[in-house]
C-alpha positions as CSV (number, residue, x, y, z in Angstrom):
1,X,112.9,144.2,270.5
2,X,109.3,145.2,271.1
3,X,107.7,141.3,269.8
4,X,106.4,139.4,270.7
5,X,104.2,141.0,273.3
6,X,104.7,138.0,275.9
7,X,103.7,139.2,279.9
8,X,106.6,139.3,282.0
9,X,106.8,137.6,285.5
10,X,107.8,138.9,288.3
11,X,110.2,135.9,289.2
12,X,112.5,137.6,287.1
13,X,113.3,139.1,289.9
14,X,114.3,136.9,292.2
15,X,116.8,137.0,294.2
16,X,117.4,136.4,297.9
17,X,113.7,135.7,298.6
18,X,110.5,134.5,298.0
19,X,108.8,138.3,298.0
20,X,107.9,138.0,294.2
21,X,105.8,135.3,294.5
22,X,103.1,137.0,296.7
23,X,101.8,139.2,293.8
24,X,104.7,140.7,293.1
25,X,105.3,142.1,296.5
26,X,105.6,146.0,296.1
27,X,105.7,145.8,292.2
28,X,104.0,148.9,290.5
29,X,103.9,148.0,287.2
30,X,103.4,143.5,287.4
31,X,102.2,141.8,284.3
32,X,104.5,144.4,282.0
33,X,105.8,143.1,278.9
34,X,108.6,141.2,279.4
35,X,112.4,142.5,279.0
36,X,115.9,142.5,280.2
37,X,116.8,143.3,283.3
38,X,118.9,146.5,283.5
39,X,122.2,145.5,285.7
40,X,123.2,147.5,288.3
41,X,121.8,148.8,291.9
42,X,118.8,150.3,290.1
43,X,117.0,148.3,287.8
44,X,113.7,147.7,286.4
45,X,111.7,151.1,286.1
46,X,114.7,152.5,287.8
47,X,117.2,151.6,285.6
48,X,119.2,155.1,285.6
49,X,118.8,157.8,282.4
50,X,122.0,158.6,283.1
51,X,125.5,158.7,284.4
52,X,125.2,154.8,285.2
53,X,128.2,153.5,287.8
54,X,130.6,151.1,286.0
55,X,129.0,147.5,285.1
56,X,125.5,149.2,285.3
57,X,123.3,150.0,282.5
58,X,121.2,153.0,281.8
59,X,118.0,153.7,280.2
60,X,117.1,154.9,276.6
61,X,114.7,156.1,274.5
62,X,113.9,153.5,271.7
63,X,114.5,154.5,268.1
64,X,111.7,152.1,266.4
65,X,109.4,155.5,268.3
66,X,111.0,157.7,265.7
67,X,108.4,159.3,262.9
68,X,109.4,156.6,260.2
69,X,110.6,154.1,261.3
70,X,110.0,150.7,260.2
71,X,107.9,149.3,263.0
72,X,106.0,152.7,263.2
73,X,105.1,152.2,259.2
74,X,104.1,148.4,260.0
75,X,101.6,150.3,262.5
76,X,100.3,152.7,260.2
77,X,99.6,150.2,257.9
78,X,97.9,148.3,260.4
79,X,95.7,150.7,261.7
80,X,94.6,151.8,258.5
81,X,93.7,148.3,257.5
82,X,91.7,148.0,261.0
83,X,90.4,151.6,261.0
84,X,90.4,152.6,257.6
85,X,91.6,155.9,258.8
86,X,95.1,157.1,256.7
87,X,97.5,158.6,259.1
88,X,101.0,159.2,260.1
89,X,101.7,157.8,263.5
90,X,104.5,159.2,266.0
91,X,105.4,159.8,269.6
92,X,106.9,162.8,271.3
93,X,105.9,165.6,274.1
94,X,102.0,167.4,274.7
95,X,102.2,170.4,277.1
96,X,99.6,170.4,279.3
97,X,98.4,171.5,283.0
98,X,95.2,170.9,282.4
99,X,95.3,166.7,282.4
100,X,96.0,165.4,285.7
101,X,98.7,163.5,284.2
102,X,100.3,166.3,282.7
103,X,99.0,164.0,278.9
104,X,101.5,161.6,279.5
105,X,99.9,158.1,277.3
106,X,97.4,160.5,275.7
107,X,96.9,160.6,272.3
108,X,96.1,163.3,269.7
109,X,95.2,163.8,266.3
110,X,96.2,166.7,264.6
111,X,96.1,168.4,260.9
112,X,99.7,170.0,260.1
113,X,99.7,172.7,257.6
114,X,101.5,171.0,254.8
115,X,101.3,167.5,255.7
116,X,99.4,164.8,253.6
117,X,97.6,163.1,255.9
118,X,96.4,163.6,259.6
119,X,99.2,162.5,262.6
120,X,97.8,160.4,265.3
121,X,100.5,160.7,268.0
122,X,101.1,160.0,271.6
123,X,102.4,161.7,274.7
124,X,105.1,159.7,276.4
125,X,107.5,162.5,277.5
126,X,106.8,166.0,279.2
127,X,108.8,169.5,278.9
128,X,108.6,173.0,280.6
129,X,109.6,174.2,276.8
130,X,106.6,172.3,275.6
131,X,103.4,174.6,275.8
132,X,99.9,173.9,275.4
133,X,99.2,173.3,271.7
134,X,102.0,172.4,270.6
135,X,103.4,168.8,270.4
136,X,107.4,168.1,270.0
137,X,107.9,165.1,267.5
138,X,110.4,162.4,267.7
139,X,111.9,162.7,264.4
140,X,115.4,161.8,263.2
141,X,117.8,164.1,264.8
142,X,115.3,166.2,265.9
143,X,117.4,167.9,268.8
144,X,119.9,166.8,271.6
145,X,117.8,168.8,273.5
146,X,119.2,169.4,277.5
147,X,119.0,166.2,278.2
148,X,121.4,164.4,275.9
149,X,122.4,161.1,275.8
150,X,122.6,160.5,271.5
151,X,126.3,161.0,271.3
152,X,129.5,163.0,273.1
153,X,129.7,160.7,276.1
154,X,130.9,156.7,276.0
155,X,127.8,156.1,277.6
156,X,125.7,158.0,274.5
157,X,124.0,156.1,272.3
158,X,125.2,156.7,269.3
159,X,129.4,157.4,268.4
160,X,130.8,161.0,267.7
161,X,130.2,164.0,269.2
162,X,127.2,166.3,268.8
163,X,128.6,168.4,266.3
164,X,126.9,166.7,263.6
165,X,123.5,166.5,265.2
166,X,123.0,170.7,264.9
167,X,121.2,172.8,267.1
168,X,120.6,171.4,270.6
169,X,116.6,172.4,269.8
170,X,115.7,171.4,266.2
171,X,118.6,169.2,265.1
172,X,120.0,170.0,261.4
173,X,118.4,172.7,259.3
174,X,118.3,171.0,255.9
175,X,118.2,167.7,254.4
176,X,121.4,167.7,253.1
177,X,122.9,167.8,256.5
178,X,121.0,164.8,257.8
179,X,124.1,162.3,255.8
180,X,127.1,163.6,258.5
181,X,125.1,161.6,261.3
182,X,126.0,158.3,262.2
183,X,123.7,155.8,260.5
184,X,123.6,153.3,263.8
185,X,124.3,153.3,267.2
186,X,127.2,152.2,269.0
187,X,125.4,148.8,269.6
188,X,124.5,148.8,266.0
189,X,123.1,145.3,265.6
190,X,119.1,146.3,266.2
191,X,118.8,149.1,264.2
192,X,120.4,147.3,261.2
193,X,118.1,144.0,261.7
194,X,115.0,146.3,262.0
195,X,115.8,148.1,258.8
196,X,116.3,151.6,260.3
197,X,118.8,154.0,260.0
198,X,119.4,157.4,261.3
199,X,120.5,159.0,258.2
200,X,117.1,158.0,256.5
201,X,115.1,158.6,260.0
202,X,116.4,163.0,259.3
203,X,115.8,162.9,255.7
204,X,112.3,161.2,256.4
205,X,111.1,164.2,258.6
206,X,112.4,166.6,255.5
207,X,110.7,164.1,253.3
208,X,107.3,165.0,255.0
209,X,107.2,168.2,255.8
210,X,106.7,167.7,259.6
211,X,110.4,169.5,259.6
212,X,111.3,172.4,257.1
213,X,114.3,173.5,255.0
214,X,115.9,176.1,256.7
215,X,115.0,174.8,260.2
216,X,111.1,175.7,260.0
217,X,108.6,174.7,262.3
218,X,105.0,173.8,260.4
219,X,101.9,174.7,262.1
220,X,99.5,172.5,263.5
221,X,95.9,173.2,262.5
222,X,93.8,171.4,264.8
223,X,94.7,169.3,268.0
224,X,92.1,167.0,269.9
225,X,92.6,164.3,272.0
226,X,91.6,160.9,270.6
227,X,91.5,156.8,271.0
228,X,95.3,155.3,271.3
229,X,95.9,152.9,268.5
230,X,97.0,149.7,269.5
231,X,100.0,149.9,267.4
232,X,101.1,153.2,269.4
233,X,100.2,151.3,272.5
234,X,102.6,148.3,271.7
235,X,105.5,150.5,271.0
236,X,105.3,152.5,273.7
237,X,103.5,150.0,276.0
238,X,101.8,152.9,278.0
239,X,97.9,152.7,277.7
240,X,95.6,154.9,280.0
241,X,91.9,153.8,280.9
242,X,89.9,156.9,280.2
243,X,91.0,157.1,276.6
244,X,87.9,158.7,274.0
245,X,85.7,156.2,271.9
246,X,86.8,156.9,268.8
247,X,89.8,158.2,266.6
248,X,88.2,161.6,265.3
249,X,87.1,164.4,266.7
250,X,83.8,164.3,269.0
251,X,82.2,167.5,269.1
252,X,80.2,166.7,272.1
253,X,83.8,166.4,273.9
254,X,85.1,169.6,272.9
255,X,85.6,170.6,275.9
256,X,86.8,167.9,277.7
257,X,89.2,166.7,275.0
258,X,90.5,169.6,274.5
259,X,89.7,170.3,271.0
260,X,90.7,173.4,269.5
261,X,89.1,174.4,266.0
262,X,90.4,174.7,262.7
263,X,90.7,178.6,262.3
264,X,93.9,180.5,260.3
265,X,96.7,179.5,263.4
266,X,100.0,179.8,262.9
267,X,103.5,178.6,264.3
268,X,105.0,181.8,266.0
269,X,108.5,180.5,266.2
270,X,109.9,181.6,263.2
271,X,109.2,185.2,264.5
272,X,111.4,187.3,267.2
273,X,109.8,186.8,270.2
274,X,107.1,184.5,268.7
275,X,105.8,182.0,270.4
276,X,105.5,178.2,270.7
277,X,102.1,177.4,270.3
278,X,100.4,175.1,267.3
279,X,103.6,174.5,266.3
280,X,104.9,171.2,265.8
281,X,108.3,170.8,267.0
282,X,110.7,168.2,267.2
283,X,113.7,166.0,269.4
284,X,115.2,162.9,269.8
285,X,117.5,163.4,273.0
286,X,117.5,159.6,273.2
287,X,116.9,159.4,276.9
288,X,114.5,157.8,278.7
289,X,111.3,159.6,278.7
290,X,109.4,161.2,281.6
291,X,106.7,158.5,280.9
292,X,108.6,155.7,282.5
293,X,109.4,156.9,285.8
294,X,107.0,155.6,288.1
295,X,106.6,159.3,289.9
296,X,104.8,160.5,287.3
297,X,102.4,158.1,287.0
298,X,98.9,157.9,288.5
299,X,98.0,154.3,288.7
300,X,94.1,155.0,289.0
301,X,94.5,156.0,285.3
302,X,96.3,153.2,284.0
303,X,95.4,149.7,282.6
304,X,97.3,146.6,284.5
305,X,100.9,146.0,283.4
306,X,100.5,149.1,280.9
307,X,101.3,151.6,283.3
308,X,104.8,153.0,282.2
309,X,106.6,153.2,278.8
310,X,108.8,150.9,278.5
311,X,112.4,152.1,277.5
312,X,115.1,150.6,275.9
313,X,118.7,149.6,276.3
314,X,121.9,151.3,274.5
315,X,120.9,149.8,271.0
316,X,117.6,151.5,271.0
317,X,115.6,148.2,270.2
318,X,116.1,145.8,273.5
319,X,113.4,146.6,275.8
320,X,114.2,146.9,279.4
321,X,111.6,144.8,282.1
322,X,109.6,147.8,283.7
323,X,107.3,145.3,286.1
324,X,109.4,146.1,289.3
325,X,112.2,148.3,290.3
326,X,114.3,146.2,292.9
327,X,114.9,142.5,293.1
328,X,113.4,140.4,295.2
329,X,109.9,143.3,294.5
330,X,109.9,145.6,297.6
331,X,110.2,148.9,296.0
């Protein structure tokens, strides 16, 4: 579970010497929020996404990221009452070449055609299907996607096969189809103490237009890059250093933040051979996102101990230690 926010220590890893005392020897990520430690030959920020040996774990995305949830309502609420801004918060995928770090711990705001109130949201995965202008949300059964581990395999996260979970890109077309997915994963203990439920996480994204009847795409009005709110930042636990000031857009950063302005855009998917961009799309293929492997992080850009997302175990709730990657810290 994501509280409380306690620092881990690197004695956790421990083992046949004294490496971890001396700053955490090789460490990449020391001071991290404090979690379990993934069993097997690869643990820590290495813990596998998939196909783990037997007796090993494997890495997950965690569902309490999922537009809707309950934690991610407790952090709207919260950022409203600190900000006074009114927004939906979420996580998911920007496309971009032009950030260094490809927008990975960025956030965005954007206006959605059809939404009620702006979405504050934050990078934490990349995509080659993901283009520029376009953000793919983590929604309820928002897509398998290639990379699939919500259900079909023992080692999925959730029981079943996929056939309930529709297309591989887009998940269910319609509402009504959100109530033949498993309500809780395999592990189903978290989820039901934290008041979530997969059934309700689908119906949620119908509920709120960020998904359509019929499988639609809405289209995303404007797009700038904003301040992280700290409530994203705990989820996730990924913060970057060169963040904006503020929350709205600036227009002396146009250009740097990558602002785009509000003309008549619109969502080219639902058209043959239409295109991806200022559409907001959607997944949750459950596996551990691009954000928390250390390769595709720059440290330069990253606050101390908040330099990778931290994933989570089978349940989608149990937070996995992401200081270190080996025992005994020389990795």
């Amino acid at each position: 579970m994501p509280m409380p926010g306690i620092k881990g220590n690197c004695s956790t890893y421990k083992n046949a010497s004294d490496n971890c005392a001396n700053g955490c020897g090789m460490c990449f990520n020391p001071g991290a929020r404090a979690g379990v430690i993934c069993k097997g030959s690869q643990t820590g920020y290495y813990c596998p996404s998939d196909n783990p040996p037997a007796g090993a774990d494997m890495a997950f995305a965690c569902m309490d990221w999922t537009f809707g949830s309950t934690a991610m309502k407790e952090a709207e609420s919260a950022f409203k009452a600190s900000s006074g801004e009114d927004v939906y918060l979420g996580v998911g995928t920007y496309g971009t070449s032009a950030d260094p770090q490809r927008g990975l711990g960025a956030c965005y705001r954007m206006q959605v055609k059809g939404v009620d109130k702006d979405i504050i949201v934050q990078s934490i995965n990349t995509g080659s299907d993901v283009a520029g202008n376009q953000f793919d949300l983590q929604i309820g059964d928002g897509g398998a996607g290639a990379f699939n581990t919500c259900a079909g395999k023992s080692s999925s996260m959730y029981p079943g096969t996929v056939a309930a979970w529709g297309h591989q890109y887009g998940g269910v077309d319609n509402k009504a189809q959100c109530a033949g997915l498993p309500m809780f994963p395999q592990a189903d203990g978290p989820m039901k103490a934290a008041g979530d439920d997969l059934v309700s996480l689908c119906e949620y994204g119908f509920d709120k237009n960020v998904r359509g009847e019929g499988g639609s795409n809405p289209t995303i009005s404007t797009l700038s890059r904003v301040k992280c709110p700290a409530g994203l930042i705990h989820l996730t636990q990924i913060h970057r250093n060169d963040d904006p000031a503020g929350y709205k857009y600036d227009p002396k950063d146009a250009l740097t933040r990558g602002f785009s302005p509000a003309v008549d855009h619109k969502c080219g998917l639902d058209k043959p051979g239409g295109t991806a961009a200022w559409c907001l799309t959607r997944m949750m293929d459950c596996r551990k996102p691009s954000g928390a492997f250390k390769d595709n992080i720059k440290g330069n850009l990253m606050f101390a101990g908040m330099k990778l997302v931290q994933p989570c175990m089978a349940d989608g709730y149990t937070r996995i230690d992401v200081q270190c990657g080996c025992m005994d810290c020389y990795c």
